[in-house]
Backbone as CSV, one residue per row, in Angstrom:
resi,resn,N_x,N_y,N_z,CA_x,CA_y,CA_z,C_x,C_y,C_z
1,UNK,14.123,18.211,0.961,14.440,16.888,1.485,15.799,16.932,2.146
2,UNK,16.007,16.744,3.474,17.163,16.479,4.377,17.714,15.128,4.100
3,UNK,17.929,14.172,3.329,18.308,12.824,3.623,18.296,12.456,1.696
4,UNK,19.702,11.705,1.547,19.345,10.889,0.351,20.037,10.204,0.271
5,UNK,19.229,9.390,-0.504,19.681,7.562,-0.470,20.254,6.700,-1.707
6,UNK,21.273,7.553,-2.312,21.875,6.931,-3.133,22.358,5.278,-3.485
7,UNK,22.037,4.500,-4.321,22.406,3.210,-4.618,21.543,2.325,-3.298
8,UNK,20.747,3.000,-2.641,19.656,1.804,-2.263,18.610,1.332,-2.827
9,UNK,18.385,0.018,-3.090,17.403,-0.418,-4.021,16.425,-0.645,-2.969
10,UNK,14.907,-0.147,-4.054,13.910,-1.409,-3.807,13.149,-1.866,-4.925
11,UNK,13.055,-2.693,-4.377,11.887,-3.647,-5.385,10.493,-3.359,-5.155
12,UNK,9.767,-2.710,-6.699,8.873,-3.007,-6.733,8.116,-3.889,-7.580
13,UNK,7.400,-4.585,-6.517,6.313,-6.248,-7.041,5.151,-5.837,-7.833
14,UNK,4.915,-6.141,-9.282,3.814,-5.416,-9.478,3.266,-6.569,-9.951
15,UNK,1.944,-6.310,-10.147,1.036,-7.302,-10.769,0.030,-6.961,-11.966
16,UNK,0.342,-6.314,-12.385,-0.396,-5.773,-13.539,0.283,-4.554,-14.471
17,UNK,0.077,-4.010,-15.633,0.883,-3.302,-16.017,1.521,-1.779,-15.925
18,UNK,2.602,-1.837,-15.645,3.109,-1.176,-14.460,2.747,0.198,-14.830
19,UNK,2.211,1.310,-13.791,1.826,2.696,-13.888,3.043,3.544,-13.829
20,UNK,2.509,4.348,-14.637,3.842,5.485,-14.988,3.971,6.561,-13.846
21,UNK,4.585,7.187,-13.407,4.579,8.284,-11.946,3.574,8.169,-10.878
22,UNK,3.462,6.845,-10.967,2.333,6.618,-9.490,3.093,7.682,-8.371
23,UNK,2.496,7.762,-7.028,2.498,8.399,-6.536,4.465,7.872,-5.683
24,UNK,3.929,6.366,-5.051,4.752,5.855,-4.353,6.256,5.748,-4.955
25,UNK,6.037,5.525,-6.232,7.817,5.148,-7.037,8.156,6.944,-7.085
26,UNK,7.173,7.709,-7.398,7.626,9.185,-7.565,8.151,9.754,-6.096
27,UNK,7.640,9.102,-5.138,8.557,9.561,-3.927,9.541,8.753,-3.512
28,UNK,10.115,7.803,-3.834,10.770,6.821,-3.845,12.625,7.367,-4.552
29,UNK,11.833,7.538,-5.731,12.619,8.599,-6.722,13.315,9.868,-6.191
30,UNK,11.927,10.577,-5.559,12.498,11.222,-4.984,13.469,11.572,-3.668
31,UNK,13.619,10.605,-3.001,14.840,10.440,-2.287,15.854,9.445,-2.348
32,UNK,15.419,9.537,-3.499,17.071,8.968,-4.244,17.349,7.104,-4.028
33,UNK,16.170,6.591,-4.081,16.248,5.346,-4.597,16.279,4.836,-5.775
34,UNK,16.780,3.634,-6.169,16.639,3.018,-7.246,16.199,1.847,-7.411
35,UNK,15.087,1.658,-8.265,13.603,0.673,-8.203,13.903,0.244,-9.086
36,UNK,13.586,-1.355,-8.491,13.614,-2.753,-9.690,12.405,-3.312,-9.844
37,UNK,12.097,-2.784,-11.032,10.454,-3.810,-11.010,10.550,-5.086,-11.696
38,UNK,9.390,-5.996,-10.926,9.421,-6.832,-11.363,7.563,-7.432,-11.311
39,UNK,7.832,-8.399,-12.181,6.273,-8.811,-12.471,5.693,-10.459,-12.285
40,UNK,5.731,-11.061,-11.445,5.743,-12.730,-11.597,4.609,-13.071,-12.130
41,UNK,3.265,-12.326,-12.210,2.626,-12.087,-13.635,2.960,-12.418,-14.755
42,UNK,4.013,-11.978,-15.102,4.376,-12.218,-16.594,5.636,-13.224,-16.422
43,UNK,5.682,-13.651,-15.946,6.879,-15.041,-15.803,8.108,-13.963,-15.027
44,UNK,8.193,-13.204,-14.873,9.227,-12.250,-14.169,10.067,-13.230,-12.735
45,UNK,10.896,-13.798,-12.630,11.301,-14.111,-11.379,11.345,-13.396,-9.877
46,UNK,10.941,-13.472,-9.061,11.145,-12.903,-7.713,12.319,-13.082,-7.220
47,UNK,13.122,-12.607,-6.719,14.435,-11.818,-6.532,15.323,-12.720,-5.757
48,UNK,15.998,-13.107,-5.123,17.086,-13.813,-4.373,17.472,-13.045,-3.121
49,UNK,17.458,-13.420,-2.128,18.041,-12.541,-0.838,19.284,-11.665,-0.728
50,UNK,20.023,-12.308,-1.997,21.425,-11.774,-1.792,21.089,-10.582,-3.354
51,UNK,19.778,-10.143,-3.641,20.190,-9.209,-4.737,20.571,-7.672,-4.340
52,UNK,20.422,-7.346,-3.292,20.542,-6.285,-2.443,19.582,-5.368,-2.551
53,UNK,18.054,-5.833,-2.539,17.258,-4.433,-2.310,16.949,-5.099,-0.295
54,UNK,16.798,-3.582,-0.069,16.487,-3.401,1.396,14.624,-3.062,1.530
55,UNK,14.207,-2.578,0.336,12.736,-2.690,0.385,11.890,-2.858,-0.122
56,UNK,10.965,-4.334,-0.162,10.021,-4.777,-1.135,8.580,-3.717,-1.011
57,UNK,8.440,-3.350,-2.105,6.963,-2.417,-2.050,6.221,-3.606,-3.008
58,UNK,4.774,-3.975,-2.911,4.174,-5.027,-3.413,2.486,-4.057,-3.572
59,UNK,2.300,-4.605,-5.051,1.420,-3.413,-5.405,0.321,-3.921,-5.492
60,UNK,-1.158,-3.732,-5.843,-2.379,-4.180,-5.679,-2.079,-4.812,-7.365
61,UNK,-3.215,-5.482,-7.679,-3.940,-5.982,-9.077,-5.458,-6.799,-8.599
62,UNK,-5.927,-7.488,-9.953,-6.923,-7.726,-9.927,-7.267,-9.313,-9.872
63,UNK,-6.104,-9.530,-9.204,-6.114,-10.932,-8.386,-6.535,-10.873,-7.124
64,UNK,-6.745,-12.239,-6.692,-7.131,-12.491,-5.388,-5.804,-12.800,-4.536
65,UNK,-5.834,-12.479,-3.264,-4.618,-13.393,-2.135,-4.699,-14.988,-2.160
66,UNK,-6.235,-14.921,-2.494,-6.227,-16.818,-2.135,-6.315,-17.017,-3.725
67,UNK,-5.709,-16.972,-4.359,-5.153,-17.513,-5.162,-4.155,-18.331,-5.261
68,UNK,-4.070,-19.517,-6.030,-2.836,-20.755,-6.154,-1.998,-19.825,-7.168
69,UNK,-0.967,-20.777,-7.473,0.512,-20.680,-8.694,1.401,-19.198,-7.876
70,UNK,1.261,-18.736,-8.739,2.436,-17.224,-8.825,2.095,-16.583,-7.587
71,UNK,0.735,-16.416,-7.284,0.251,-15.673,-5.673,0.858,-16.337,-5.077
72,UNK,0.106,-17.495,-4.643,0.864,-18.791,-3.296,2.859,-18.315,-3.299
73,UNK,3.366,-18.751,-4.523,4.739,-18.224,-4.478,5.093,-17.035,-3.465
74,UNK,4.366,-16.076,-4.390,4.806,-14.731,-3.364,4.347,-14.701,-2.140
75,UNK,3.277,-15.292,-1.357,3.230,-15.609,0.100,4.265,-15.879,0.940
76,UNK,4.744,-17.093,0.430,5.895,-17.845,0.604,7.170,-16.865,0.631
77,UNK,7.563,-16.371,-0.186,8.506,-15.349,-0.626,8.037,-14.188,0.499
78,UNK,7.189,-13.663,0.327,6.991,-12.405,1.093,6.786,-12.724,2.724
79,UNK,6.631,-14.292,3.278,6.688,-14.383,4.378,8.611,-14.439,5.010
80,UNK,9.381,-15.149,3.891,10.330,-15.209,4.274,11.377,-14.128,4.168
81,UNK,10.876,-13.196,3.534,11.119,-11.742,3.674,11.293,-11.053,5.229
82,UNK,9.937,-11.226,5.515,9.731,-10.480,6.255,9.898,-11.024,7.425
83,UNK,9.989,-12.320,8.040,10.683,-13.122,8.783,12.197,-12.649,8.904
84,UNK,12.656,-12.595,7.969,14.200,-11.603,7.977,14.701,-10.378,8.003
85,UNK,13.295,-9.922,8.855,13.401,-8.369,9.249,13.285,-7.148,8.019
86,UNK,13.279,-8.200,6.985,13.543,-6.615,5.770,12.056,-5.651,5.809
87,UNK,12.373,-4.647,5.627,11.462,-3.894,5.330,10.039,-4.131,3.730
88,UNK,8.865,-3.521,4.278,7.488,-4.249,3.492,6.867,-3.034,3.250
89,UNK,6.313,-2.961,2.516,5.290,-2.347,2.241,3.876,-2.656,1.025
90,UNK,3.011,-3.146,1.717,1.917,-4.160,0.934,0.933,-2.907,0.438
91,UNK,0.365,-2.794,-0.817,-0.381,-2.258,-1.328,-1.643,-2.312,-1.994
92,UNK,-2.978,-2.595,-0.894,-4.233,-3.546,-1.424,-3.874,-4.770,-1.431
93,UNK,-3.729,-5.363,-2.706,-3.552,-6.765,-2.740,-2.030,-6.840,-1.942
94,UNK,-0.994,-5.768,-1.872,0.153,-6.653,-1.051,-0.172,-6.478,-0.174
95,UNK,-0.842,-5.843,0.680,-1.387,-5.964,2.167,-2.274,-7.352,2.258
96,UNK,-2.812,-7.701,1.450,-3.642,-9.096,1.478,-2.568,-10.115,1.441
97,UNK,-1.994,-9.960,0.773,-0.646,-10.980,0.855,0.203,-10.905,2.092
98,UNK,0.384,-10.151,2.475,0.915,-9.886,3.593,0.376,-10.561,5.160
99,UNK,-1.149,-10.279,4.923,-1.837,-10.685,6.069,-1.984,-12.194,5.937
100,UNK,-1.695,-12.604,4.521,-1.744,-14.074,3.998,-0.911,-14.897,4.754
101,UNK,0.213,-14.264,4.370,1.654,-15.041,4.522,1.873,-15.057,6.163
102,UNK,1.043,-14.431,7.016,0.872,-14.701,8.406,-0.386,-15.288,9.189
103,UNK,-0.977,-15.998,8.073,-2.094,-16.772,8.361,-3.599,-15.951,8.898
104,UNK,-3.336,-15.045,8.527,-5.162,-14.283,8.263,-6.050,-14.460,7.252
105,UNK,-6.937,-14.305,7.315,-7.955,-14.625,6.213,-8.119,-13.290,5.372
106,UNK,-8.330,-13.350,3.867,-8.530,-12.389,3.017,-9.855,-13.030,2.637
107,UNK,-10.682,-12.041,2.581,-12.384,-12.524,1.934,-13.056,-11.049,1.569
108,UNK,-14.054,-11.535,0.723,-15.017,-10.121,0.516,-16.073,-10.023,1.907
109,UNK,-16.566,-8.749,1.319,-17.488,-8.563,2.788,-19.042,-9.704,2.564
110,UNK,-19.790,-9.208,3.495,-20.092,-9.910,3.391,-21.607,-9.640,3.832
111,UNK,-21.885,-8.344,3.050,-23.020,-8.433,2.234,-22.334,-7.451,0.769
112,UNK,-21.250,-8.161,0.318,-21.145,-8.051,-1.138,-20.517,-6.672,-1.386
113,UNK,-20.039,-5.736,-0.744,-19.972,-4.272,-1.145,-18.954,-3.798,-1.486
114,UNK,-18.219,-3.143,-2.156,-16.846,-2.743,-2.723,-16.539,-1.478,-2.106
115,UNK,-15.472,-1.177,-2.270,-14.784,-0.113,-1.524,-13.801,0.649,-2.879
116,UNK,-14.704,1.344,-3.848,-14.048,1.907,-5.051,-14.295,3.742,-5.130
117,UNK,-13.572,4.368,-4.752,-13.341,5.434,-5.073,-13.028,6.116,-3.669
118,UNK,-13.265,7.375,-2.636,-12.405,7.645,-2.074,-13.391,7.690,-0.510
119,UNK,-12.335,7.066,0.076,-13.258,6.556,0.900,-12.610,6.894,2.756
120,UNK,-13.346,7.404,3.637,-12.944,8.010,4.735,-12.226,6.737,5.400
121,UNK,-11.163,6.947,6.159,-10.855,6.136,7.167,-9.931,7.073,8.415
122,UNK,-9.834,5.928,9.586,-9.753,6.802,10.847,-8.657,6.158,11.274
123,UNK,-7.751,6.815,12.155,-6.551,6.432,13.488,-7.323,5.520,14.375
124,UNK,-6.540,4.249,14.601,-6.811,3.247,15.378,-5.148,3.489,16.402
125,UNK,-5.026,4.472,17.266,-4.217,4.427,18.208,-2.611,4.627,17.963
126,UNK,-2.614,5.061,16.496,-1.192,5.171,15.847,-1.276,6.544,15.004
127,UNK,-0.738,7.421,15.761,-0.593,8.855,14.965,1.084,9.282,14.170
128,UNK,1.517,8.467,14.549,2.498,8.598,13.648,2.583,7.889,12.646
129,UNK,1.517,6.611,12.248,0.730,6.775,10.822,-0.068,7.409,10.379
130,UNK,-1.086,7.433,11.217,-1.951,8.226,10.427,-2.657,9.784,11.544
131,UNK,-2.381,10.709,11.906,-2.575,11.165,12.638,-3.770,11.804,12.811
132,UNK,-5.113,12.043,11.636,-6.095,12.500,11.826,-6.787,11.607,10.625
133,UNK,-8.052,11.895,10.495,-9.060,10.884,9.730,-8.563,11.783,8.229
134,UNK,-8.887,10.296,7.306,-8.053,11.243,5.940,-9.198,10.262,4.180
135,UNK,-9.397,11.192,3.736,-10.081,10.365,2.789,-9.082,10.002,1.977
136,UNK,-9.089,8.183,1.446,-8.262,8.030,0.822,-8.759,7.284,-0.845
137,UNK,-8.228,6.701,-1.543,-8.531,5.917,-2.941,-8.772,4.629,-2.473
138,UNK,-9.414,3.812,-3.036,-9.871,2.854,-2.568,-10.621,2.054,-4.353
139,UNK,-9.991,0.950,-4.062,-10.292,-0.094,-5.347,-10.244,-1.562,-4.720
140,UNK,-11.424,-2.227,-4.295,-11.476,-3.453,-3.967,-12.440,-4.143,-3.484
141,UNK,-12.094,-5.392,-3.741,-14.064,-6.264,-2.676,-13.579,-7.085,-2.041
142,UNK,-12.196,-7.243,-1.692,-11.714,-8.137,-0.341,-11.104,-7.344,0.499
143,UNK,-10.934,-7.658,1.411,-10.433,-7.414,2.816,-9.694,-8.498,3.582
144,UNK,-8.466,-7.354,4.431,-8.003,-8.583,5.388,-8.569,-8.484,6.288
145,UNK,-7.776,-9.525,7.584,-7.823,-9.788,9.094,-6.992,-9.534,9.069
146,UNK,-6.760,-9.335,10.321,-5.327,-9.167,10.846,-4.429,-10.566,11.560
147,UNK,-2.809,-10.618,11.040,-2.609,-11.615,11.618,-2.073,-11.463,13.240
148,UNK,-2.088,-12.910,14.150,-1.353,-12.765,14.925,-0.438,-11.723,15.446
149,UNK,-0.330,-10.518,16.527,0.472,-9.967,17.115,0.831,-8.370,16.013
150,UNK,-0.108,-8.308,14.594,-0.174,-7.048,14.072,-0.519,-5.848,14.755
151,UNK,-0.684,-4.950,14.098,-1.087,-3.523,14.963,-2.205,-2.894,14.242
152,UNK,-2.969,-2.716,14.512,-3.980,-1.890,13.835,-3.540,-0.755,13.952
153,UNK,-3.472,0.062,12.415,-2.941,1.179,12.241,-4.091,2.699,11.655
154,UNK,-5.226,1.927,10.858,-6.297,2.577,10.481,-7.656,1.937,10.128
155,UNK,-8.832,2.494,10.551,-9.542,1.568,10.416,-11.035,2.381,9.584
156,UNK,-12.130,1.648,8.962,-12.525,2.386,8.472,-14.619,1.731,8.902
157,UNK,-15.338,1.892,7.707,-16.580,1.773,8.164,-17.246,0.286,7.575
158,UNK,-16.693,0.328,6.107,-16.885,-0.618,5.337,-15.991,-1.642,5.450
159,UNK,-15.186,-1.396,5.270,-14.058,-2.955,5.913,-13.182,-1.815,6.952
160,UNK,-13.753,-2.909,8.088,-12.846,-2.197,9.214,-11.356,-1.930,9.540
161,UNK,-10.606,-3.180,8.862,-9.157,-3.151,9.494,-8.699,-2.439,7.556
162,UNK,-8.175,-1.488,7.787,-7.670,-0.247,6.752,-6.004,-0.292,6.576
163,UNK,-5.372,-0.692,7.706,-3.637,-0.629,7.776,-3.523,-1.193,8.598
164,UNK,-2.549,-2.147,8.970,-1.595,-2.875,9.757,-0.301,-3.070,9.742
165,UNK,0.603,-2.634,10.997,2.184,-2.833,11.052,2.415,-4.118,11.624
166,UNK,3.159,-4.830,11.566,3.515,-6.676,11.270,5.365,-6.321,11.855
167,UNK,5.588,-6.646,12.565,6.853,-6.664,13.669,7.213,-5.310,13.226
168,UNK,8.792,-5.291,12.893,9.570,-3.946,13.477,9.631,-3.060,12.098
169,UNK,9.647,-4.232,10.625,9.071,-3.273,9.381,8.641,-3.614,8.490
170,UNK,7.251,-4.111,8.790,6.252,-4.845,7.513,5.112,-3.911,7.768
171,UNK,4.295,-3.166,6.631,3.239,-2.352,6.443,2.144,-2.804,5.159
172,UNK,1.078,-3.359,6.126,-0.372,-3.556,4.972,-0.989,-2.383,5.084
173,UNK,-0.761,-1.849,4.015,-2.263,-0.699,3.163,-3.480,-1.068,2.647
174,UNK,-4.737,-1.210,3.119,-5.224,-1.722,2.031,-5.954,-1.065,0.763
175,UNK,-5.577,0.370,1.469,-6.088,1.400,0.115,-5.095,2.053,-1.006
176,UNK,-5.529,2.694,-1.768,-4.273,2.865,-3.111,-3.155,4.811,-3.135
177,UNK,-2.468,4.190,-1.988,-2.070,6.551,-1.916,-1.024,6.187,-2.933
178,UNK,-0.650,5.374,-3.998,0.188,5.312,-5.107,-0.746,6.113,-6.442
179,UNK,-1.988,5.745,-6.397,-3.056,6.551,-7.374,-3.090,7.963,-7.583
180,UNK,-2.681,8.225,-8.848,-3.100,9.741,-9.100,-4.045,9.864,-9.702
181,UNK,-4.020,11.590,-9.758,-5.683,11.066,-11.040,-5.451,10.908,-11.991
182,UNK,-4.371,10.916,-12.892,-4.349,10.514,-14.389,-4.680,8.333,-14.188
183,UNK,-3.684,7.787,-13.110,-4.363,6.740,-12.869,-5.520,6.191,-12.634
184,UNK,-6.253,6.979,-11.232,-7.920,6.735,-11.662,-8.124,6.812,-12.630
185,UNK,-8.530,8.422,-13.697,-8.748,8.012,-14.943,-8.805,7.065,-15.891
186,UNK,-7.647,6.512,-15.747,-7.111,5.073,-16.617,-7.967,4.366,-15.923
187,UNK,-7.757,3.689,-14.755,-8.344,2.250,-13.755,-10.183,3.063,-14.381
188,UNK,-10.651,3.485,-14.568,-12.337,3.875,-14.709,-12.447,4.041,-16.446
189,UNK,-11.928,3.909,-17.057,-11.618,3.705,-18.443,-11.738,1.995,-18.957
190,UNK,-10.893,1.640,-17.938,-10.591,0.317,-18.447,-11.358,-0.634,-17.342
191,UNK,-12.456,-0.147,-16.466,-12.781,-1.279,-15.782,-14.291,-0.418,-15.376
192,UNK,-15.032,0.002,-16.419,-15.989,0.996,-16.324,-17.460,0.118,-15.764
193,UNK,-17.210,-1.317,-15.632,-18.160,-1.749,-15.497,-18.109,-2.040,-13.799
194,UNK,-16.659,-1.819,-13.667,-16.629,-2.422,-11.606,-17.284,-0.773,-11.073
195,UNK,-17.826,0.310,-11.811,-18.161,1.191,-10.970,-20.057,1.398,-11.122
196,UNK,-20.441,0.018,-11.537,-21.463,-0.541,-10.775,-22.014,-1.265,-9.929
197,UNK,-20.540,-1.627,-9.375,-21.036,-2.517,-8.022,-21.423,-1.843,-7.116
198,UNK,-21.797,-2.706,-6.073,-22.253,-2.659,-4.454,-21.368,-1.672,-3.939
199,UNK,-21.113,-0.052,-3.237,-20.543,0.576,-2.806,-19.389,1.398,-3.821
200,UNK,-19.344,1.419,-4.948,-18.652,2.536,-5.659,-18.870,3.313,-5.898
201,UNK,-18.150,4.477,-5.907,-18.645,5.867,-6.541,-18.987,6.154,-7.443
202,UNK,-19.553,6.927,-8.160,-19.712,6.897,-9.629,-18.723,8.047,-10.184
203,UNK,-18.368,7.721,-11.156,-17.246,8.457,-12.196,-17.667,9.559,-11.466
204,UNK,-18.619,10.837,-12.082,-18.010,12.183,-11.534,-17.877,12.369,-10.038
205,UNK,-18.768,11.037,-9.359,-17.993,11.655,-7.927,-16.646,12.051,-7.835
206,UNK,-16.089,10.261,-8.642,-14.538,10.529,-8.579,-13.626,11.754,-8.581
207,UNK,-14.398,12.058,-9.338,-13.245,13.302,-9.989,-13.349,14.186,-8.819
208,UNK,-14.502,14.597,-8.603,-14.952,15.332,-7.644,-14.001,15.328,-5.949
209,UNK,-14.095,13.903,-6.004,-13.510,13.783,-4.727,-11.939,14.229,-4.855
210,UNK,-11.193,13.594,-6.029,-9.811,13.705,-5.898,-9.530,15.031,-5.797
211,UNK,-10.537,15.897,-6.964,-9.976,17.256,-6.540,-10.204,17.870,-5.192
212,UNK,-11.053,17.254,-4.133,-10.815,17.948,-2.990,-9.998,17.107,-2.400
213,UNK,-9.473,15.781,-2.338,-8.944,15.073,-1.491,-7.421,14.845,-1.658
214,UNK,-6.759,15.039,-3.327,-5.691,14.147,-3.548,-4.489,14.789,-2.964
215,UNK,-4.625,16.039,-2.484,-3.676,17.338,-2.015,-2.967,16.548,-0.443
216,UNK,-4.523,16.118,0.258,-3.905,15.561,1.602,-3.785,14.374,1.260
217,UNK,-3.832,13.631,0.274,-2.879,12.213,0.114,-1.517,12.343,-0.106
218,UNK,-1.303,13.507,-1.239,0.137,13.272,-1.084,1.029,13.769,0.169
219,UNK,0.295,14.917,0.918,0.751,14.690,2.425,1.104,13.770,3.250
220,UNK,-0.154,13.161,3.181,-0.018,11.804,4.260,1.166,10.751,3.593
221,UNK,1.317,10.724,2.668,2.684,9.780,2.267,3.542,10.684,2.335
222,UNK,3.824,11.114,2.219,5.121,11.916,2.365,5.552,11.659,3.877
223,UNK,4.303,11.678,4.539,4.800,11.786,6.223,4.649,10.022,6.617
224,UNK,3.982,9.494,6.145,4.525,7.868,6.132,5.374,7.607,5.855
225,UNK,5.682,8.208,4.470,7.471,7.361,4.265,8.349,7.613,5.065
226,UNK,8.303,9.187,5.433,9.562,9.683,5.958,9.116,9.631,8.111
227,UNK,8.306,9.330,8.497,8.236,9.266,9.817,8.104,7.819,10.672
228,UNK,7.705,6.643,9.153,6.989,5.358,9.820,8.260,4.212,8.850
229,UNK,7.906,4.636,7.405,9.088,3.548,6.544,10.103,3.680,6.321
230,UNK,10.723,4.900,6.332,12.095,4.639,5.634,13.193,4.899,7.182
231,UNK,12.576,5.196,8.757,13.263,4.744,9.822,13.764,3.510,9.829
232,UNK,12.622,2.236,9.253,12.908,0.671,9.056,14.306,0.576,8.245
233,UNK,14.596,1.168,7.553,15.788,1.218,6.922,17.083,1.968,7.640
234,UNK,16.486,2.883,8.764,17.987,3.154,9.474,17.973,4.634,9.047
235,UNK,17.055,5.300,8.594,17.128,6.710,8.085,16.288,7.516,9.013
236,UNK,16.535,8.371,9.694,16.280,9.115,10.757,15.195,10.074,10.298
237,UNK,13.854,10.734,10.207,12.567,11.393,9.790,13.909,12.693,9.891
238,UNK,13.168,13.434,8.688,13.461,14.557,8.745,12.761,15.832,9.732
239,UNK,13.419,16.783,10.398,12.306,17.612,11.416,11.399,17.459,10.976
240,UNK,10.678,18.135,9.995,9.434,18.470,9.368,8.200,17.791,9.559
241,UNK,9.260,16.689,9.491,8.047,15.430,9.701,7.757,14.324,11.206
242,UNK,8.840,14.758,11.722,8.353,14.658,12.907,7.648,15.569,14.147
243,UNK,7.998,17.274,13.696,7.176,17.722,14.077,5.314,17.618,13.803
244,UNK,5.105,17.065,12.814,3.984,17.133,11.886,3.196,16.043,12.748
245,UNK,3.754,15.092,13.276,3.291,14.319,14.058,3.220,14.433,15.563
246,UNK,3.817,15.457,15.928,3.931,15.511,17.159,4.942,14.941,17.869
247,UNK,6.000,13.649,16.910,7.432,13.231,17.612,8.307,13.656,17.982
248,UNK,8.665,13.901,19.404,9.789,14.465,20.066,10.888,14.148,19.380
C-alpha cells in the first residue's frame, strides 16, 4: 500500500449486528482508517456534521428503504450528507437508501425473485468501476431505480441497475463485496429458510461458488476503493491500480 490515512474517520451505519472482519472495514483498516460504528437500530444516534468523519459507509440489513421511523431518518440524514459533497458508500440496503433519499423507487421484482448467493453482473460504460463482468454476493428481493442525473455503473440480468455513482462522491452497491465466507456461512445459518425463495442458490452451490469466485471479489474492491472512493477524499490511486484499469 502507497498511501495512509492516519486519524481519518469513517462511519460505519450498520443495521444489524455488526460482522466481525467483513471484507470492507478490513480494507478500510487497512489503510489506516479509523471506523465509528454506529447502529440507529438499536437507538444508536446518527452523527452531527461537525463529528469529523469524511466517509459514511451504510451497510445492508433486513429492512426495507420504504420503511417509516429510524429508515425515513437516515434518508433524510443521508440525503443531507450527500448534498454536502461528503463522500458515500451505500451497501444493498444503503444503496436503497441512497437511491431513496434522491427520490427513486425501491421495490421487489416483479415476478417475485431474489437475488441470494453469487450472482453475475456486467460494466454499464464505467471501467474504472467495474472493468470486466465479475460474479458477485448477492442477498436481496428489492431493488433500486435510479435517481435523477445518477450513473449507471453495473448492471445485471435479474435486477438490472447493480451500481450507481450520484454526483462527485456518492456510491450505491446493491450487492454484498463486504461478505466473506465465514459471513455467508453465518447469513445461511441464521436465515436458512430465505434460501428457498424464488432465485437463490442453494447452500452447496454457495460454497461452491465462493470458492471459485471470492478471490476476484477481493480484487475488485481493492481496485474500487483505491481507483473510484478514496480519490473522493483527495487521495490519489496508487499506480497499481490505475494501471489495472487502464488510467493514464
Amino acid at each position: 500500500m502507497s498511501f495512509r490515512t492516519e486519524s481519518r474517520r469513517v462511519l460505519m451505519l450498520r443495521h444489524m449486528k455488526r460482522m466481525q472482519g467483513d471484507r470492507v472495514s478490513t480494507a478500510l483498516m487497512a489503510r489506516g482508517f479509523e471506523l465509528d460504528y454506529r447502529c440507529p437500530a438499536e437507538g444508536e444516534p446518527l452523527p452531527r456534521s461537525d463529528e469529523g468523519h469524511e466517509l459514511a459507509v451504510v451497510y445492508g440489513g433486513v429492512q426495507s428503504a420504504n420503511d417509516d421511523g429510524y429508515i425515513r431518518a437516515e434518508i433524510e440524514w443521508i440525503r443531507d450528507w450527500v448534498e454536502a459533497g461528503r463522500s458515500y458508500l451505500g451497501l444493498c440496503l444503503g444503496g436503497q437508501l441512497l437511491a431513496r433519499a434522491f427520490g427513486a423507487q425501491v421495490s421487489g421484482h416483479p415476478e417475485g425473485q431474489h437475488e441470494i448467493g453469487f450472482v453475475r453482473i456486467r460494466p454499464a460504460g464505467a471501467p474504472d468501476f467495474l472493468p470486466s463482468p465479475l460474479h458477485v454476493y448477492q442477498w436481496h428481493k428489492e431493488g433500486f431505480e435510479l435517481p435523477s442525473d445518477a450513473t449507471l455503473l453495473a448492471k445485471g440480468d435479474i435486477f438490472p441497475n447493480q451500481a450507481f455513482g450520484y454526483g462527485d462522491a456518492a456510491f450505491a452497491i446493491q450487492f454484498h463485496p463486504e461478505v466473506t465466507p465465514e459471513i455467508m456461512l453465518e447469513w445461511m445459518e441464521h436465515s436458512e429458510a430465505s434460501l428457498s425463495a424464488p432465485g437463490a442458490s442453494p447452500r452447496q452451490t454457495q460454497l461452491e461458488d465462493a470458492r471459485r469466485h471470492n478471490g476476484a471479489i477481493d480484487d475488485w474492491l481493492d481496485g474500487f476503493l483505491d481507483r473510484c472512493l478514496l480519490p473522493t477524499l483527495g487521495i490519489a490511486p496508487p499506480a497499481e491500480a490505475r494501471n489495472a484499469s487502464g488510467i493514464a
